[in-house]
C-alpha positions in Angstrom: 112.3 28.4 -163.4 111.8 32.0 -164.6 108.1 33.8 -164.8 109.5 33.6 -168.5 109.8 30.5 -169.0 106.6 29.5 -166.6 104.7 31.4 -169.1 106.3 30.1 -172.1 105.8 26.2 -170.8 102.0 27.5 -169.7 101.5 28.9 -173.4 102.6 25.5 -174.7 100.4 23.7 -172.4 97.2 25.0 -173.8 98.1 25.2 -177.6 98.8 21.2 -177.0 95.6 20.6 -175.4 93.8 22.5 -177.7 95.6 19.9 -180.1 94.9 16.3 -178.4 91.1 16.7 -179.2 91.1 17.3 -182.6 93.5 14.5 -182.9 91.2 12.3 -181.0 88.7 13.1 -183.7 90.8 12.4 -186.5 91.6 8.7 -184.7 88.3 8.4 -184.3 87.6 9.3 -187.7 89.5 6.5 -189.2 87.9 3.7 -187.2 84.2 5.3 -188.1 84.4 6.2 -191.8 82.5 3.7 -192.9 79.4 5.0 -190.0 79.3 7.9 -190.9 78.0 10.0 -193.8 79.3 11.9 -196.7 77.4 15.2 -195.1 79.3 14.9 -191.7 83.0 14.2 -193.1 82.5 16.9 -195.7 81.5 19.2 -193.0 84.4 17.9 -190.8 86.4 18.8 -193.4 85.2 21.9 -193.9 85.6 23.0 -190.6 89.3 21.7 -190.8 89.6 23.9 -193.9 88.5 26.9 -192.3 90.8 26.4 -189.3 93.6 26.3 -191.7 92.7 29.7 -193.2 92.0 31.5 -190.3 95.7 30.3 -188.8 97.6 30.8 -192.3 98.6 34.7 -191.0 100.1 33.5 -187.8 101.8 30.3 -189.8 102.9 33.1 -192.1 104.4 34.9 -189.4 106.0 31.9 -187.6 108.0 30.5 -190.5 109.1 34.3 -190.7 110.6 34.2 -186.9 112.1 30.9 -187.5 114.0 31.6 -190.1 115.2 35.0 -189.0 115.7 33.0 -185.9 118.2 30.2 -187.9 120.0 32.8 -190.1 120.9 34.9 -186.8 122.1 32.1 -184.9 124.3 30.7 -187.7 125.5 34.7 -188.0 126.4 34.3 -184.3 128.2 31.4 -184.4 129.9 32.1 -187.9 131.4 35.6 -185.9 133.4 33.2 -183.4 133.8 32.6 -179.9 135.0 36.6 -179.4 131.1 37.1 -179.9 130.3 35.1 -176.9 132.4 37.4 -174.9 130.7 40.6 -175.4 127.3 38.2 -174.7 128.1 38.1 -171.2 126.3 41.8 -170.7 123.3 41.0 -169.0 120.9 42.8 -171.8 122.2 40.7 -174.6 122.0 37.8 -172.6 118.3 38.6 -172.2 117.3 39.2 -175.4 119.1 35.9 -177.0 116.3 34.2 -174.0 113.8 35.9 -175.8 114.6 35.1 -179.0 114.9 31.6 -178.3 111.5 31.1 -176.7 110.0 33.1 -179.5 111.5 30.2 -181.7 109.9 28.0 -179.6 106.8 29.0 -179.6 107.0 29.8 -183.7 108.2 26.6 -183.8 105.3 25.2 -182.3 103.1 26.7 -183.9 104.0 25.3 -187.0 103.3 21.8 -185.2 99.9 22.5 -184.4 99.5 23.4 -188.5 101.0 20.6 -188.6 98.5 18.7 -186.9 95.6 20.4 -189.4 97.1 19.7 -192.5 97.3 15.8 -191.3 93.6 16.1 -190.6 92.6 17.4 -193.5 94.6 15.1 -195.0 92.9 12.2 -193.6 89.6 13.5 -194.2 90.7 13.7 -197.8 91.3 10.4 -197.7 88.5 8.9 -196.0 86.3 10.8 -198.6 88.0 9.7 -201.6 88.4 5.8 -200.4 84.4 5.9 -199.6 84.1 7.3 -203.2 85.9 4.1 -204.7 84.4 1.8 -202.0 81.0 2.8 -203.5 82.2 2.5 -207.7 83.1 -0.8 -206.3 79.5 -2.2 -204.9 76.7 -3.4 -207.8 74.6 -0.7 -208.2 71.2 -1.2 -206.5 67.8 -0.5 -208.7 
């Protein structure tokens, strides 16, 4: 395997542990709901929020890469198989490995935004079901 690709499978590594424990939390958020308070999923969910913001700009710039990385590819292979014959230089070679594990990584990227949206999602609807749980109970005076 290349120092490239080491790097690139390295880089991967960490943005997908970085992911399993705030998916652990929203698992764990499910089962609990009903434990814990308003306070604490609101502020769950504010946190959630806020990691969304602060990754929109790199989001942003992923979706940018991937397409540019879809509409070049479907150029290249539009051009024909003459195309793959002048890709035999060394340098072009190169950079097509470039491009494709900047793909990858945009790509993943977009997974682990992914991965917020569905928490925040769930926190959304853990809140709202506790809201109608509690128009449901008799109101204690």
């Amino acid at each position: 395997m290349s120092k490239r690709i080491g790097g690139l499978c390295d880089e991967l590594r960490i943005k997908l542990h970085g992911m399993d424990p705030r998916l652990e939390v929203l698992k764990a958020n499910g089962a609990a709901s009903f434990d814990q308070s308003q306070e604490v999923l609101e502020s769950q969910l504010d946190r959630v929020e806020q990691r969304i913001y602060d990754n929109r700009v790199t989001v942003e710039a992923a979706n940018v890469r991937i397409k540019t990385w879809l509409a070049e590819k479907k150029a290249g292979s539009v051009a024909g198989k003459n195309l793959w014959t002048e890709r035999q230089k060394a340098y072009l070679l190169e950079a097509r490995a470039d491009d494709a594990e900047a793909y990858a990584i945009a790509v993943f990227e977009l997974a682990a935004a992914a991965a917020d949206e569905a928490a925040l999602a769930v926190l959304q609807a853990i809140l709202a079901r506790n809201d109608a749980d509690a128009a449901v109970l008799p109101k204690v005076e």
